[in-house]
C-alpha positions in Angstrom: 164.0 70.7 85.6 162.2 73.6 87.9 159.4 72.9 89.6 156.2 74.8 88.3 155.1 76.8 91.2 151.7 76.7 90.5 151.9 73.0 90.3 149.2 72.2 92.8 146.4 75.0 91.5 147.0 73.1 87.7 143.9 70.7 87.2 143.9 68.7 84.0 140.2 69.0 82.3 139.9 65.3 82.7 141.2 65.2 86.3 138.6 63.1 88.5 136.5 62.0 85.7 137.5 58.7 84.0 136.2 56.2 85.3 134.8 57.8 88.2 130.7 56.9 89.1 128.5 59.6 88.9 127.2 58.9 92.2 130.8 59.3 93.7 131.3 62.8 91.7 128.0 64.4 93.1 129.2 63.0 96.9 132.9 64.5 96.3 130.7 68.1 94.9 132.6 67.7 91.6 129.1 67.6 89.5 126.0 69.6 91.3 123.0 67.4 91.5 122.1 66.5 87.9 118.3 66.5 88.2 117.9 69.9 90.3 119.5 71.6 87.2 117.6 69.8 84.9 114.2 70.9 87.1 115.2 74.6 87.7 115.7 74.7 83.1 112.6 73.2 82.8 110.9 75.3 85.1 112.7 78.5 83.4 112.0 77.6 80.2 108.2 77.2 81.2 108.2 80.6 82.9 109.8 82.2 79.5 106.8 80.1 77.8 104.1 81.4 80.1 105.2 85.0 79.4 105.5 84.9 76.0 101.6 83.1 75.7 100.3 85.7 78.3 102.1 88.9 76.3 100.4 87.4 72.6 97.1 86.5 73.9 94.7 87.9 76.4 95.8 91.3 77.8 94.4 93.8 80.9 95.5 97.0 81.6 95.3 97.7 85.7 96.0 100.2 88.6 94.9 100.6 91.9 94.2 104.1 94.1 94.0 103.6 97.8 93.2 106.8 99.4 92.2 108.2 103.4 93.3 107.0 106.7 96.9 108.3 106.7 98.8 105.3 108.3 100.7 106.1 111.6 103.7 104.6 112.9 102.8 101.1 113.6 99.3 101.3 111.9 98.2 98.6 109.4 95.9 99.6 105.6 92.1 98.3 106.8 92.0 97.3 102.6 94.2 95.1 101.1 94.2 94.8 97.3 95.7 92.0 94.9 96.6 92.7 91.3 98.2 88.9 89.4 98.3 89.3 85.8 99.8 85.8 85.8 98.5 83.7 88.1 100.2 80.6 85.9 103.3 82.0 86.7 103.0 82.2 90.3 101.6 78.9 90.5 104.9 77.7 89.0 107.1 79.4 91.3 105.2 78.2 94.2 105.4 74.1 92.9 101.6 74.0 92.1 100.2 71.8 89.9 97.0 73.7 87.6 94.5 71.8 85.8 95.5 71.5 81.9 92.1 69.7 80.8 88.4 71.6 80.3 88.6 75.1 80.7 92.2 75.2 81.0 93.2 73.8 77.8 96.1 75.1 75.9 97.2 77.0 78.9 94.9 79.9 78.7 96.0 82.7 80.6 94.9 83.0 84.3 95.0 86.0 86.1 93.3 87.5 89.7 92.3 90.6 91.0 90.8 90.9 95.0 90.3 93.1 97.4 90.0 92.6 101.3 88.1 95.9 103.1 88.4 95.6 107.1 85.4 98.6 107.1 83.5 95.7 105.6 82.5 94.4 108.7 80.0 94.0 112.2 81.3 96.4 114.6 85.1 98.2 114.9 87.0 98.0 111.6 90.3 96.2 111.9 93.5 95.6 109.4 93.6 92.3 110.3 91.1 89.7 109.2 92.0 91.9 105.8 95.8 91.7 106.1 95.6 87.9 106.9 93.3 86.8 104.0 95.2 88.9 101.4 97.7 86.9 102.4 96.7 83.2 102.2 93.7 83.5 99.1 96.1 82.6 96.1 98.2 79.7 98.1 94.1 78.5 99.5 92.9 78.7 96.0 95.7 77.1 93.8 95.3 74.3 96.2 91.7 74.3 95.4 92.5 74.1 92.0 95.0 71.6 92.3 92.7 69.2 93.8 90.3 69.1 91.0 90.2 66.0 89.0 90.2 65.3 85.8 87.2 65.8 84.0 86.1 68.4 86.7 87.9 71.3 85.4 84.6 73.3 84.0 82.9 76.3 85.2 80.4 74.8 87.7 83.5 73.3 89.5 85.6 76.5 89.3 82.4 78.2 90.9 82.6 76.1 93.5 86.3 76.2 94.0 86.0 80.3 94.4 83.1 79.5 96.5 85.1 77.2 98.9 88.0 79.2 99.0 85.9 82.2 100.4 84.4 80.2 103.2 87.9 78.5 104.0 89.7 82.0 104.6 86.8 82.6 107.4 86.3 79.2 108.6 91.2 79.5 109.1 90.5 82.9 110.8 88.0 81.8 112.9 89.4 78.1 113.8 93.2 78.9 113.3 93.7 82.3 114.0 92.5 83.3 117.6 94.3 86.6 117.9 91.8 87.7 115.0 88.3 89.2 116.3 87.9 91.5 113.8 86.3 90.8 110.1 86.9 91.7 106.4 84.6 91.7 102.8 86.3 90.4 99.9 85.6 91.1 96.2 87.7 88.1 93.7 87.4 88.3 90.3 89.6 85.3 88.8 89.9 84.9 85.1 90.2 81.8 83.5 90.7 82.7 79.6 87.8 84.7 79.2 85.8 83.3 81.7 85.1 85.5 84.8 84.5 84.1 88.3 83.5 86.7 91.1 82.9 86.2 94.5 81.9 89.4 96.5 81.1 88.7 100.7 80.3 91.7 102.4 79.9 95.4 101.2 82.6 95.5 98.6 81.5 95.1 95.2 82.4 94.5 91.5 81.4 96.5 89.2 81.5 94.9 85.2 80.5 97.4 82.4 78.7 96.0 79.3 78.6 97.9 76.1 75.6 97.7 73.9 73.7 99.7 70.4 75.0 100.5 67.4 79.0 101.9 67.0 77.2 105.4 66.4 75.7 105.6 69.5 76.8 102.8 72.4 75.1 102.9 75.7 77.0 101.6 78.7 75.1 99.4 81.2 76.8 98.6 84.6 76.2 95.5 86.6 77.0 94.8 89.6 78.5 91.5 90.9 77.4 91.3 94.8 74.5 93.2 94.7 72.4 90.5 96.4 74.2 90.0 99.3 76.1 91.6 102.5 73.2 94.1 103.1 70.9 93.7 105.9 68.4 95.6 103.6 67.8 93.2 101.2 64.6 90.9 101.8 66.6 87.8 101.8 69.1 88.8 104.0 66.4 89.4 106.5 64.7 86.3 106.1 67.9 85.2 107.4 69.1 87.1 109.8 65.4 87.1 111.7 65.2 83.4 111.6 68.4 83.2 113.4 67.4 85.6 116.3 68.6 88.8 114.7 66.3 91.9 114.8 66.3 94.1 111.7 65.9 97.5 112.2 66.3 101.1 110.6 68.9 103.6 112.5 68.7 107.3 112.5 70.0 108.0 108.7 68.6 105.6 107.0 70.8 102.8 107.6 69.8 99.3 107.4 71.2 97.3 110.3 71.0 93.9 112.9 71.1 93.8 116.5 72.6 90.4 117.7 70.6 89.2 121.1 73.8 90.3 123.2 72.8 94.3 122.0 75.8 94.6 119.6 74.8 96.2 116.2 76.0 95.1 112.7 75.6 96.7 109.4 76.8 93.8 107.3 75.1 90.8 107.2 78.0 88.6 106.0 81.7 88.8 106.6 84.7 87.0 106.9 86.2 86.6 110.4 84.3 88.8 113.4 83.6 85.7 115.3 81.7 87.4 117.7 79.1 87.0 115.2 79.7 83.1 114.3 78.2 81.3 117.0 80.0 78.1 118.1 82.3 78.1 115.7 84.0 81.4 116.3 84.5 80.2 119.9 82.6 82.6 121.9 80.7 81.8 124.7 76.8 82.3 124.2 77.1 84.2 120.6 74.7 83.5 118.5 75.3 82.6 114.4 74.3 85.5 112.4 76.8 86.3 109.9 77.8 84.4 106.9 81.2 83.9 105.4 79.3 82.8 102.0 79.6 84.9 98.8 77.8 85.6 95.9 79.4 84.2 93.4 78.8 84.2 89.8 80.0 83.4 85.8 80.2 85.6 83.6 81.3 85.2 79.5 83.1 87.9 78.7 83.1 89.6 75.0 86.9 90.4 75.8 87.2 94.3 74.9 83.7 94.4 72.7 80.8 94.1 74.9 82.4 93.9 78.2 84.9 97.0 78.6 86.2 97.2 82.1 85.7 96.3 85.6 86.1 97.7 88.9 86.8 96.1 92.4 85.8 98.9 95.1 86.3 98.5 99.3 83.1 99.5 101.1 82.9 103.2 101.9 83.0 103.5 97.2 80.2 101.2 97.1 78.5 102.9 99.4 78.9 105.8 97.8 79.5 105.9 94.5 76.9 104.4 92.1 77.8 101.4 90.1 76.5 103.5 87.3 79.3 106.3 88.3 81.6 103.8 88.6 81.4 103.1 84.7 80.5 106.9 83.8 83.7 107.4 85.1 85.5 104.4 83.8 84.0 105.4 79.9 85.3 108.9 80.5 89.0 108.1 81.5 88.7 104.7 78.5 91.7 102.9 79.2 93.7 104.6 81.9 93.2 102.4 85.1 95.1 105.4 86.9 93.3 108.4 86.1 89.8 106.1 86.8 90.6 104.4 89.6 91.9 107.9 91.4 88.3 109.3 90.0 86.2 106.7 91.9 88.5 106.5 95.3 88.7 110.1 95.0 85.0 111.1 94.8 84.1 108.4 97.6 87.1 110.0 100.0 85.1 113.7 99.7 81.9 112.5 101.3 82.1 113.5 104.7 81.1 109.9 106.1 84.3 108.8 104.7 86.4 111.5 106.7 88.2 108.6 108.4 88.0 105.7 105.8 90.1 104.2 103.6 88.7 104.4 99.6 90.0 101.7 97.3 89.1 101.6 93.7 91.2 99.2 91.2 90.2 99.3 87.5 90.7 96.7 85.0 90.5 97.4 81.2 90.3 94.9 78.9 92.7 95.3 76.6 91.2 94.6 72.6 93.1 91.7 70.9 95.0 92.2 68.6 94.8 90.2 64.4 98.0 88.5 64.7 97.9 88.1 60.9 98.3 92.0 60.3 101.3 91.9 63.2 105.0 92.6 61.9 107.4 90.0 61.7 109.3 89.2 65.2 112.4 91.2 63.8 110.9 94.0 62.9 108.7 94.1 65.7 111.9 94.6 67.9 113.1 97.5 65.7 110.4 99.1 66.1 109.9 98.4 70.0 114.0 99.8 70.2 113.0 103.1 68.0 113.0 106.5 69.6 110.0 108.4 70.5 109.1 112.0 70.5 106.8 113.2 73.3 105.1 116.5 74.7 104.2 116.6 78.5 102.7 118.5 81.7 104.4 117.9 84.9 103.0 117.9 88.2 105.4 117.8 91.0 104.3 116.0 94.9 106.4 116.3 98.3 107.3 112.9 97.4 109.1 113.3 94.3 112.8 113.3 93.6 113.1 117.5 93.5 109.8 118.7 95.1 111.0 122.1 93.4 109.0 124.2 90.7 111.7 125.7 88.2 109.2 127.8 86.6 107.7 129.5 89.1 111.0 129.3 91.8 109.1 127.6 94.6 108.9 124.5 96.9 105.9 122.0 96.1 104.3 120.9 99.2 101.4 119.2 97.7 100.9 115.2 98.1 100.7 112.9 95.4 97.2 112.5 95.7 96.8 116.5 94.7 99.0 116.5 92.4 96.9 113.2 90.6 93.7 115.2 90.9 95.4 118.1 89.3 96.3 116.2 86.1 93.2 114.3 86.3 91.2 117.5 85.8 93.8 118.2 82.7 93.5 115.0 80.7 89.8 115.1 80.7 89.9 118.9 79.9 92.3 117.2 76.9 90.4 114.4 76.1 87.5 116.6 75.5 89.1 118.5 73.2 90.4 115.1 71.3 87.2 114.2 71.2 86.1 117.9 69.3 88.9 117.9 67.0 88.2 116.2 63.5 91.9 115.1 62.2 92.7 114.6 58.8 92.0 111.0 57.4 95.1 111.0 55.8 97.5 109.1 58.1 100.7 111.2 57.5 98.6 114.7 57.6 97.5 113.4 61.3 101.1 113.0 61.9 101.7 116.5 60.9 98.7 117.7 63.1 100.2 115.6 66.3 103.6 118.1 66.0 101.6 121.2 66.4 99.9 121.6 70.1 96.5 122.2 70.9 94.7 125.5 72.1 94.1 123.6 75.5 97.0 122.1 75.8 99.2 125.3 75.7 96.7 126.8 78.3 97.3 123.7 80.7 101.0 124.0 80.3 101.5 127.1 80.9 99.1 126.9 84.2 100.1 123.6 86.0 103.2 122.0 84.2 106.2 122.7 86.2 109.4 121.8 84.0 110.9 124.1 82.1 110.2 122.9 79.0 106.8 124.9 79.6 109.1 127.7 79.2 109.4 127.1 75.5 107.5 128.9 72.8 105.5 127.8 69.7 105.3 124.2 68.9 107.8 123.1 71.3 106.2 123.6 74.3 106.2 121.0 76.8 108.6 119.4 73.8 110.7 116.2 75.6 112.1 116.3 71.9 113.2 112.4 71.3 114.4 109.9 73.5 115.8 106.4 73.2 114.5 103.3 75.2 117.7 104.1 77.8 116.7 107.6 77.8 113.1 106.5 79.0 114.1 104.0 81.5 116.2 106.8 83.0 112.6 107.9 83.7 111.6 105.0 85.5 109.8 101.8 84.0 106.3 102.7 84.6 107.3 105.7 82.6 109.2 103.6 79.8 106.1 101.3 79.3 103.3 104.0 78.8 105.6 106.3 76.1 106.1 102.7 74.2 102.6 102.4 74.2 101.1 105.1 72.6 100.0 105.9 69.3 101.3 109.1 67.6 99.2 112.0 68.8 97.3 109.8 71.9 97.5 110.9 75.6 99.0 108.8 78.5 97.3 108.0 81.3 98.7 109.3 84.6 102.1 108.4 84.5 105.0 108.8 87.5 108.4 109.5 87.7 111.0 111.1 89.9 110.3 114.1 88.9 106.7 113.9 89.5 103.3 113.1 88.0 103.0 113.2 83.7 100.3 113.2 81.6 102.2 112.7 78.2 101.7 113.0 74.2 103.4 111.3 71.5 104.1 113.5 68.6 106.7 111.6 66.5 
């Protein structure tokens, strides 16, 4: 009989098994370790769960612009901004425990939005009291939440959770991290189901816009969320600052502002870090306590999509100059495209001349309506649909940045940045969205179909003056025509791309959308 050669590398299936402990199997590294795979399932399947409850229930739509102060080799953002639409899920991934009882029964969704503004502060703005609390808010504050017990978990507590967490990020930075001296404002806007918790220290701000009237007519109120706070102007803030040893005074200007009794002059009267300004505790030698790390916090019930609309979280130099009731003028205008608002509201703050040097942060979250799950298609045929091909139209804006800064139609290199080319097609979809708004369509659902095929007067103008692709080249009804495209075709695009074609409505315009090519505004048609 020959040998097999392959003899040795031949394992029966049952080879090591029979009779062998478990114990001895997971020390020879025959079985991995039982429980770890049974934990990393769970926690996947819980993950899967999370995502499928967040995509079916309450839904935001959110972008973020964050323009001035061109970074330089080596040189740190002096705003930091947080978008979580999941906060559940990162909780998981992190091993913490939230509360399931009171206001976070059946697992409503969770989701956070901050933002961290190093202007926001009493003398020099820094990056790093910013960069440092962008960083450890969501570990501090699921351990907050963590810690509550049961029968706690209601709004008063949760207050006082976003509350603490505030004051712990400056009392770390001023006990923990010496190498800090400058400061930071912070804006926090936590939702817990429809709930809202805001905390605002400082000269940031968040801005909530409430819908009210009749359908014919609706008037749009804004309200700002740390309005009573952060400004040495405000009579309470005074009160403070005086009875501390502060003197209040008015500069050349206009300006509101403290002198400590060392001579250094602050505009802010709270602030997170800057320990200069925190007396003992900020471990200088003879300062005196003037600023507060406390924020103004507050509750708010939303009317998810109905009364309440939108908010917007904005860095100091946008609050100082742009109106809260801009803010939602602006928001209404662009209605549901977080990118063509958000770039409105940075941009119009970075043209004042006192922000020649600052750094303009605007992010805008829409509440998405819900939608009547007893009118939604099956599961099936919801995925045919989702898989189906889509017909679009488009203008083009190309940035230095862009796969193939190169205009086709007009033969030339694009030199513009990304921020032009925005603005550009900013200025186009509300030239568009005027016209929309002019233009009766037919009631009929399949005659607005038809309509949808057949570009508008302004839209062929617009083409033909800033798209550059070549499809602008075409004439008749197919200008600007993408003709149709599968989901691969789309996510050749990119996925921000993808996600904003599958969610339009036959004859609806996109909200600033990018690709490698450059910046699209884009029309579904079929």
């Amino acid at each position: 009989m020959t040998a097999n050669p392959n003899a040795a590398s031949i394992v029966s299936s049952n080879a090591g098994y029979s009779g062998t402990p478990l114990w001895k199997l997971k020390q020879q590294g025959a079985v991995q370790n039982i429980n770890k795979i049974v934990e990393e399932a769970e926690e996947q399947k819980q993950l899967a769960l999370d995502e499928e409850e967040s995509t079916e229930t309450l839904r935001v739509s959110v972008d973020a612009v964050s323009l001035g102060r061109v970074e330089g080799v080596g040189e740190k953002p002096l705003v930091r901004h947080l978008i979580v639409k999941d906060l559940r899920k990162v909780a998981a991934r992190s091993k913490m425990q939230v509360p399931s009882g009171g206001l976070f029964e059946n697992r409503v969704p969770l989701l956070l939005f901050a933002v961290f503004d190093g202007q926001s502060c009493a003398e020099t703005p820094g990056p790093l009291a910013a960069e440092w609390c962008a960083k450890q808010v969501i570990p501090k504050l699921l351990r907050n939440l963590s810690a509550l017990p049961p029968g706690y978990e209601n709004q008063t507590f949760v207050k006082a959770i976003l509350t603490k967490t505030i004051e712990d990020l400056d009392k770390d930075i001023l006990r923990g991290q010496p190498a800090i001296h400058d400061g930071c404002g912070a804006a926090i806007a936590l939702l817990v189901g429809e709930k809202l918790f805001t905390a605002v220290c400082g000269k940031c701000d968040i801005v909530l816009c409430e819908a009210g009237g009749p359908p014919q007519r609706v008037r749009y109120t804004a309200v700002s969320l740390g309005a009573n706070q952060g400004r040495c102007s405000l009579p309470e803030e005074q009160k403070y600052l005086t009875e501390n040893g502060g003197v209040v005074f008015q500069a050349e200007g206009g300006a509101t502002l403290v002198s400590s009794p060392s001579g250094s002059v602050s505009a802010v009267s709270r602030s997170l870090g800057d320990r200069a300004w925190k007396g003992p505790d900020g471990g200088i030698p003879g300062s005196v306590k003037l600023l507060t790390g406390k924020p103004e916090t507050r509750v708010t019930e939303l009317s998810w999509a109905e009364r309440h609309r939108f908010m917007v979280l904005t860095s100091a130099p946008v609050s100082n100059q742009v109106t809260p009731d801009d803010c939602i003028s602006m928001g209404t205008e662009f209605a549901g495209k977080p990118r063509a608002t958000s770039g409105e509201i940075a941009g119009t703050a970075a043209e004042a001349p006192e922000n020649a040097s600052a750094q303009c942060t605007a992010v805008v979250v829409y509440f998405v309506p819900k939608e009547d799950k007893a009118g939604q298609p099956p599961a099936a045929k919801k995925a045919r649909k989702e898989a189906e091909s889509v017909r679009l139209r488009h203008i083009v804006v190309k940035h230095r940045d862009c796969g193939q800064p190169y205009d086709p139609v007009r033969n030339r290199p694009v030199v513009r940045s990304r921020e032009e080319a925005e603005a550009m097609l900013r200025g186009a979809l509300r030239e568009l969205n005027q016209e929309a708004n002019a233009t009766k369509l037919p009631l009929d659902a399949s005659k607005a179909k038809l309509a949808a095929l057949q570009p508008t007067p302004k839209y062929v103008s617009l083409c033909k003056e800033l798209s550059e692709c070549t499809t602008a080249q075409k004439g008749g009804g197919m200008m600007g025509d993408l003709g149709w495209l599968s989901q691969d075709q789309l996510q050749r695009f990119g996925p921000s791309f993808a996600e904003t074609a599958k969610s339009l409505a036959v004859g609806q315009w996109s909200d600033l959308s990018s690709s490698e090519h450059g910046i699209h505004v884009l029309q579904r048609i079929a």
